[in-house]
One Martini backbone bead per residue (centre of mass of N, CA, C, O) as a GRO file, in nm:
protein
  116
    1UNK     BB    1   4.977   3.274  10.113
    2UNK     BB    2   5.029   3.223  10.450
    3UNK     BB    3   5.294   3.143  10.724
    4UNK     BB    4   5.276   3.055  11.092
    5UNK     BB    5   5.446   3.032  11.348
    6UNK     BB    6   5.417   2.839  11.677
    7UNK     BB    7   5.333   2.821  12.009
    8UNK     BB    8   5.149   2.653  12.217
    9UNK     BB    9   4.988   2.751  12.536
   10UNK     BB   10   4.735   2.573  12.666
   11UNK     BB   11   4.996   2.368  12.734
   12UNK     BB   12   5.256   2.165  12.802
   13UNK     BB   13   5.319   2.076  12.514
   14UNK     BB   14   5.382   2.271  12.273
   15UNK     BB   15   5.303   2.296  11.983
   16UNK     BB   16   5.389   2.283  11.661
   17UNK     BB   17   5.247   2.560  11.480
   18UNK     BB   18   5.073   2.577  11.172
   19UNK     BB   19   4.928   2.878  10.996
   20UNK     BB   20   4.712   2.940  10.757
   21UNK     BB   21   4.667   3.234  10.549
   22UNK     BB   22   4.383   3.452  10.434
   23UNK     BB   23   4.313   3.751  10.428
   24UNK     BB   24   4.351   3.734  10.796
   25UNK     BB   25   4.276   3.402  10.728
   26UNK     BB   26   4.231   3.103  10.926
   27UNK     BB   27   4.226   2.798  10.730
   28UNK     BB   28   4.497   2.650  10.874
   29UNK     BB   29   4.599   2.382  11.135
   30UNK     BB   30   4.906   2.252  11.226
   31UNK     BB   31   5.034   2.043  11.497
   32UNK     BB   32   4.772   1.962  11.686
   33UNK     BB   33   4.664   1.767  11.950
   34UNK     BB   34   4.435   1.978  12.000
   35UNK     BB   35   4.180   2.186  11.960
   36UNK     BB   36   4.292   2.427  12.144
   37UNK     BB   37   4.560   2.485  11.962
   38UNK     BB   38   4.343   2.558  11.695
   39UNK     BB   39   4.197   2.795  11.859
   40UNK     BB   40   4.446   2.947  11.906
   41UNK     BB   41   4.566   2.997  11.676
   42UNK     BB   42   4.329   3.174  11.517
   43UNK     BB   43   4.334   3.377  11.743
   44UNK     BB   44   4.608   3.486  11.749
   45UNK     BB   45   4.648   3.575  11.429
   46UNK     BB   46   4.397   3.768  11.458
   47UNK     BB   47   4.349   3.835  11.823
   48UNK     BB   48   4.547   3.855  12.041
   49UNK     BB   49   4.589   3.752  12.420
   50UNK     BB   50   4.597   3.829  12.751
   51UNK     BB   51   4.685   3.780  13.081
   52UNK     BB   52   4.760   4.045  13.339
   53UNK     BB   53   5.044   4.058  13.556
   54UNK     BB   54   5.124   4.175  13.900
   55UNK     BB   55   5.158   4.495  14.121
   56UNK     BB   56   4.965   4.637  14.398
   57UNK     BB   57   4.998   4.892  14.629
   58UNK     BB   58   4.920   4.905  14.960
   59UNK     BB   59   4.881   5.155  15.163
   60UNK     BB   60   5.045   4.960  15.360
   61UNK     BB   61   5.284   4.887  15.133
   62UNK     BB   62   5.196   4.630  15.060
   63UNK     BB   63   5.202   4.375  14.805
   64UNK     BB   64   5.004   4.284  14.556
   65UNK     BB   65   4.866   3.995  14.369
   66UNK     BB   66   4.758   4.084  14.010
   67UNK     BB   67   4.481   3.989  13.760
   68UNK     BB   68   4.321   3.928  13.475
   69UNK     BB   69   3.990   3.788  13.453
   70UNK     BB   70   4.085   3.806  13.165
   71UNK     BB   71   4.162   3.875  12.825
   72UNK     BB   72   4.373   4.111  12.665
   73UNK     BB   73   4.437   4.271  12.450
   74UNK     BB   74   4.732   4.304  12.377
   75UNK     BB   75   4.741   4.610  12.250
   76UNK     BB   76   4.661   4.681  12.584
   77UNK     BB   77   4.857   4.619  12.783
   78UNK     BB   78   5.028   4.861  12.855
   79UNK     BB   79   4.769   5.046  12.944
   80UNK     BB   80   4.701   4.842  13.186
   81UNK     BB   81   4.971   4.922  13.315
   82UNK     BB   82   4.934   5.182  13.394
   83UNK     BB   83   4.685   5.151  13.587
   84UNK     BB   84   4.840   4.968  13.797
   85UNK     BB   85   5.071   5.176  13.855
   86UNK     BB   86   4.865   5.387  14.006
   87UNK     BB   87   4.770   5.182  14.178
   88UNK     BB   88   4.550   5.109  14.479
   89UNK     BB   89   4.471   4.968  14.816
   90UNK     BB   90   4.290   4.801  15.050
   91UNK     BB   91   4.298   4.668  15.379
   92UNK     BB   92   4.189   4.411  15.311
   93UNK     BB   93   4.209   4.080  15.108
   94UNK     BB   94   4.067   3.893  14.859
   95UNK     BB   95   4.072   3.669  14.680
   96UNK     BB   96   3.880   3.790  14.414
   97UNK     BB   97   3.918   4.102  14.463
   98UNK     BB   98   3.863   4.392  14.354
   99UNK     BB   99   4.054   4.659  14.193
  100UNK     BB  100   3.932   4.700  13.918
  101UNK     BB  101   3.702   4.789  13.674
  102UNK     BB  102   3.735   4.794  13.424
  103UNK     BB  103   4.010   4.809  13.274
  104UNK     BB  104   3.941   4.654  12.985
  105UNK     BB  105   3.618   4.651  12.955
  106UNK     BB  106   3.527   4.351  13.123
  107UNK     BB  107   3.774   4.374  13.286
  108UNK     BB  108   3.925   4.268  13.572
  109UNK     BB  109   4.101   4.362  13.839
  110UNK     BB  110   4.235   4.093  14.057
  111UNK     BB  111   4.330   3.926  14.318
  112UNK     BB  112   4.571   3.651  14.408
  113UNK     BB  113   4.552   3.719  14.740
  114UNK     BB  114   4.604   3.737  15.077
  115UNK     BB  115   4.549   4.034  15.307
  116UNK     BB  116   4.603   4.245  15.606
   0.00000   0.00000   0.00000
């Protein structure tokens, strides 16, 4: 058996959490606070994932600040963020504007602020 710590991010609680692990499933989960954190733990453990935030430059100039509206694979991240990197948009903008549609899977990237 193995056993990783973490710190629960679901909540600003921050709960320390030991997750056992057994042929790379979470067997058991001590530490937590509330469910959420061992749903988090169980997951992490297994398959992370993040919501990536960032900002694409509007043809306009203005920078737009943007994220995926889903969490996409940890393993993902750098991938999504190149496509933001070469990413432009028209203006106007509105919060929850697609910016990219399936940036990656079911994820789009979706604008988080409102622009003229």
């Amino acid at each position: 058996m193995e056993q990783r710590e973490l710190t629960c991010i679901e909540c600003p609680r921050g709960c320390s959490l030991v997750v056992t692990m057994e042929n790379g499933v979470a067997v058991d989960v001590k530490g937590n606070f509330c469910p959420r954190g061992k749903k988090y733990a169980e997951k992490e453990v297994v398959s992370p994932e993040r919501v990536v935030t960032s900002t694409v430059r509007a043809k306009n100039g203005s920078m737009i600040s943007v994220k995926t509206n889903k969490p996409v694979k940890k393993s993902h991240v750098f991938d999504v963020m190149d496509k933001i990197k070469v990413a432009t948009c028209e203006t106007p903008i509105k919060i929850g504007d697609i910016i990219i549609k399936n940036i990656d899977g079911d994820a789009d990237l979706v604008a988080t602020c409102n622009s003229d």
